[in-house]
C-alpha positions in Angstrom: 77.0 25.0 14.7 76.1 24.0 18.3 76.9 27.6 19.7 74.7 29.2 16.6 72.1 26.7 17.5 71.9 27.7 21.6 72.4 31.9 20.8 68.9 31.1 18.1 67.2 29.1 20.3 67.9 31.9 23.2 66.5 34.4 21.4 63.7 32.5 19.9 62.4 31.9 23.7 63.3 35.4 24.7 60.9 36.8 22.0 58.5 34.1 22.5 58.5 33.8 26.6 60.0 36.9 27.8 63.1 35.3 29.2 65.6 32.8 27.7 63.5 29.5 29.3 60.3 28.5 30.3 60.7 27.2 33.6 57.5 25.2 33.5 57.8 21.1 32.6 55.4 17.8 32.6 54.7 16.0 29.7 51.0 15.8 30.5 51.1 19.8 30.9 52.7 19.9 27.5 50.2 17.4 26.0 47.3 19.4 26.9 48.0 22.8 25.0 50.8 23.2 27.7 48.7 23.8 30.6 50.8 23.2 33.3 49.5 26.1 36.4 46.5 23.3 36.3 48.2 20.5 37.3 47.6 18.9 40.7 49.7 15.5 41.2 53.6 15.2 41.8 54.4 17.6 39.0 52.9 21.0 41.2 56.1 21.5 42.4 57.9 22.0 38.9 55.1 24.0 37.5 52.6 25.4 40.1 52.8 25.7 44.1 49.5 26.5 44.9 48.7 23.0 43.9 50.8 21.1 46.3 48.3 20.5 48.6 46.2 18.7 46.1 48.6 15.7 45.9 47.6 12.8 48.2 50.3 10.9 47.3 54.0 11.0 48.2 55.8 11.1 44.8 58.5 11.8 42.8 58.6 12.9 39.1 60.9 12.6 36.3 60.5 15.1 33.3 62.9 15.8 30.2 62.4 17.9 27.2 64.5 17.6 23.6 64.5 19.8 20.4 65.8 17.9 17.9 66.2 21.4 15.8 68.1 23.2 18.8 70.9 21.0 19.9 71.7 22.1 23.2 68.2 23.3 24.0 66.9 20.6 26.0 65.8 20.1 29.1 65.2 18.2 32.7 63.9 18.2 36.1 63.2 16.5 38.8 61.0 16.8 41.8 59.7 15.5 45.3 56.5 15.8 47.0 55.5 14.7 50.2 52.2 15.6 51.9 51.9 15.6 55.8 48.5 16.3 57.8 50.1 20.3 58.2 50.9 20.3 54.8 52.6 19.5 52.0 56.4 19.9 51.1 58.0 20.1 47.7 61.8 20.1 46.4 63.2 20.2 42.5 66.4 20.7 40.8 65.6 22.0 37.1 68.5 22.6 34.1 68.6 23.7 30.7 71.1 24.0 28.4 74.7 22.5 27.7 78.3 23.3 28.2 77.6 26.5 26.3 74.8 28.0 28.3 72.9 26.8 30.7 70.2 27.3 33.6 69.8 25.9 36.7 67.0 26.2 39.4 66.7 24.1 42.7 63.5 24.9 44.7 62.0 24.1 48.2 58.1 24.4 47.9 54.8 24.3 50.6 51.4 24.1 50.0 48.0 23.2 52.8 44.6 23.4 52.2 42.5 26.1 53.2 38.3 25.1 53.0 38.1 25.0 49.2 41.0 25.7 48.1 45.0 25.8 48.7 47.7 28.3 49.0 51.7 27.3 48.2 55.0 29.1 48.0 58.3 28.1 46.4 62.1 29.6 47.1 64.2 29.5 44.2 67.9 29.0 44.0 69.2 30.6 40.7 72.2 30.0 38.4 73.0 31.5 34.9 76.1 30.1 33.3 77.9 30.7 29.9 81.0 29.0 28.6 82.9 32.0 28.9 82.8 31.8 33.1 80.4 34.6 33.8 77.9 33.0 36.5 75.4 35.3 37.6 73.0 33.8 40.3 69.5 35.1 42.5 66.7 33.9 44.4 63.3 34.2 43.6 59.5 33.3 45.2 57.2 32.2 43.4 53.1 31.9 44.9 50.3 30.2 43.8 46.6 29.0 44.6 43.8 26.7 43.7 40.3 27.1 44.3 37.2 24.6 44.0 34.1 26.6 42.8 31.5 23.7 42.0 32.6 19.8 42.1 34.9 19.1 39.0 35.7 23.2 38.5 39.3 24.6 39.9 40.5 27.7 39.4 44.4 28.5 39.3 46.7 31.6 39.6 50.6 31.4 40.0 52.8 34.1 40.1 56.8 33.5 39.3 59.4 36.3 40.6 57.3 38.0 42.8 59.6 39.4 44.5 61.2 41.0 41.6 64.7 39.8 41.6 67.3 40.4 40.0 70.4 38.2 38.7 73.9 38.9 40.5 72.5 43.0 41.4 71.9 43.5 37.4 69.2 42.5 35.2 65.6 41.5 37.0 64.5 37.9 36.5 61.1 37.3 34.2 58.4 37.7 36.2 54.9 35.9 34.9 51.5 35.9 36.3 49.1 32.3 35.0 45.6 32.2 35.8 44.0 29.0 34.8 40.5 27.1 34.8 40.4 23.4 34.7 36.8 21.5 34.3 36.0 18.2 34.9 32.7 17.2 33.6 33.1 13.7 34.4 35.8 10.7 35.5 36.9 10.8 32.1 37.1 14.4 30.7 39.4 16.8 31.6 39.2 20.6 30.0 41.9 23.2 30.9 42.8 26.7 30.0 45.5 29.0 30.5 46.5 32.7 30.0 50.2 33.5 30.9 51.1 36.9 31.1 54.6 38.1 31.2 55.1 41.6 32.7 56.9 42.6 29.9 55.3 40.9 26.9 52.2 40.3 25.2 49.8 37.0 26.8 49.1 33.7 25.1 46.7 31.8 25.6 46.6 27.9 26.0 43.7 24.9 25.4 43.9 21.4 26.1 41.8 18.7 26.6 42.2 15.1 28.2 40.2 11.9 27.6 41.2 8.8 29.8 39.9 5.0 29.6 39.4 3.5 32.8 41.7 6.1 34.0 44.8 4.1 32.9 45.1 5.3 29.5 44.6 9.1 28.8 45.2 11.2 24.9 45.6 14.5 25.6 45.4 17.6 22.3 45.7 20.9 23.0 46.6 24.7 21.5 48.3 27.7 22.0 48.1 31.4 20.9 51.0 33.8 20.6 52.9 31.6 20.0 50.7 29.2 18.0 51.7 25.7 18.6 50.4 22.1 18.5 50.0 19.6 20.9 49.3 15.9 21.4 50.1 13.2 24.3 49.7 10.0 25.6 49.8 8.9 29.3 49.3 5.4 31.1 49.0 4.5 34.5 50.0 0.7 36.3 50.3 0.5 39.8 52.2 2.9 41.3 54.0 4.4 38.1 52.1 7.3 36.1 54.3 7.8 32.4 53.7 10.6 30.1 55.1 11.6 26.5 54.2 14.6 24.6 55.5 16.5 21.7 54.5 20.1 20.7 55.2 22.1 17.2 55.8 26.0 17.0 56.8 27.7 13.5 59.7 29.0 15.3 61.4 26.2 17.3 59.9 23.0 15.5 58.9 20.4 17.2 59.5 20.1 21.4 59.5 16.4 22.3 58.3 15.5 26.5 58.5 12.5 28.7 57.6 12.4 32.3 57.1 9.5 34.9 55.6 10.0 38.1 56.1 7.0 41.3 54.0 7.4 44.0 55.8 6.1 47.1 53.1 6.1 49.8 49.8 7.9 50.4 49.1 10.7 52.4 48.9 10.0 56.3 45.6 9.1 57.8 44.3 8.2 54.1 
């Protein structure tokens, strides 16, 4: 049942995403409409690089995903950021799957400012393993950016696989292009879009929106297009320790349940 379960859930995301996995996780990505390219704290370096320099804090995040419907579908990450005066640097080890299948991504990212906006890059160590032994492995480089038009309006672009890479000399890894827009109207409204656009498959589209009190309690809702899903999250803040749960439905892989903690170690020098 477990290895009918995995080969469905593969081929669910490979008509859905345009490659077995997304590689994209953060619960408060997830909770609004899965936005993720628009994020801007710790979780940059599992979702977006181009956003790196945003984060003012040295931190390091925590994020796992279950499907209750897919046994053997879930799954983790974990990340670093550290921001210096030249810059900021990023690291993450990623894994999906189970003794059956599974994925695994490490990553070494940078990001610095530049006026308005930032620019970031992330090399990718990639493994592919199946229960029967084949392991096929690449690297990859993924590029992003964020741009401040007006106070409170960022535009985002992120591109995975650039370098059009291939696994082991024989199939080419996914390659995506995201270009997002996140408003903030105010301290305690947050609206973000997202169209992702796989080079080999249709684009969906992505909403979510993001209401905080006293910045230390935040409900996020969002919604997607192609495939349609439903989101909802909840997120708190004490001290130094941000925590996030999500959970998003899709007719095809029920529900996908999130839960992220951020712990910001130290701020950035000269701050």
């Amino acid at each position: 049942m477990r290895y009918l379960a995995t080969f469905l859930m593969i081929a669910c995301f490979d008509i859905i995403q345009g490659q077995s996995v997304s590689p994209f996780i953060a619960a408060k990505g997830l909770g609004r409409g899965g936005v993720y390219s628009t994020l801007t704290d710790a979780s940059s370096i599992l979702n977006n690089a181009g956003a790196l320099a945003f984060a003012d804090q040295t931190g390091i995040i925590v994020s796992s995903e279950v499907s209750p419907l897919l046994p053997g579908a879930n799954r983790s990450a974990v990340g670093i950021v550290i921001p210096y005066h030249w810059g900021t640097l990023g690291a993450s080890i990623y894994r999906f799957g189970d003794d059956v299948y599974s994925e695994q991504i490490a990553g070494i990212g940078y990001g610095n400012r530049l006026g308005i906006g930032s620019l970031g890059v992330r090399v990718n160590a990639i493994q592919y393993r199946s229960s029967n032994g084949n392991i096929r492995t690449g690297v990859s480089v993924d590029f992003g950016g964020v741009t401040q038009i007006i106070p409170g309006l960022f535009v985002t672009a992120y591109g995975t696989n650039l370098s059009q890479s291939n696994l082991s000399g024989q199939e080419i890894l996914p390659s995506r292009l995201l270009a997002g827009l996140r408003y903030e109207p105010n301290s305690s409204w947050i609206i973000a879009t997202e169209v992702e656009k796989d080079l080999l498959y249709a684009a969906s589209w992505r909403l979510g929106i993001e209401h905080s009190l006293r910045s230390r309690i935040y409900f996020r809702t969002g919604i997607g297009l192609h495939p349609y899903s439903y989101n909802w999250g909840l997120g708190g803040k004490r001290n130094k320790i941000k925590a996030d749960f999500a959970m998003a439905f899709t007719q095809a892989t029920g529900w996908r349940i999130q839960a992220s903690a951020i712990y910001e170690i130290r701020s950035k020098p000269g701050k």
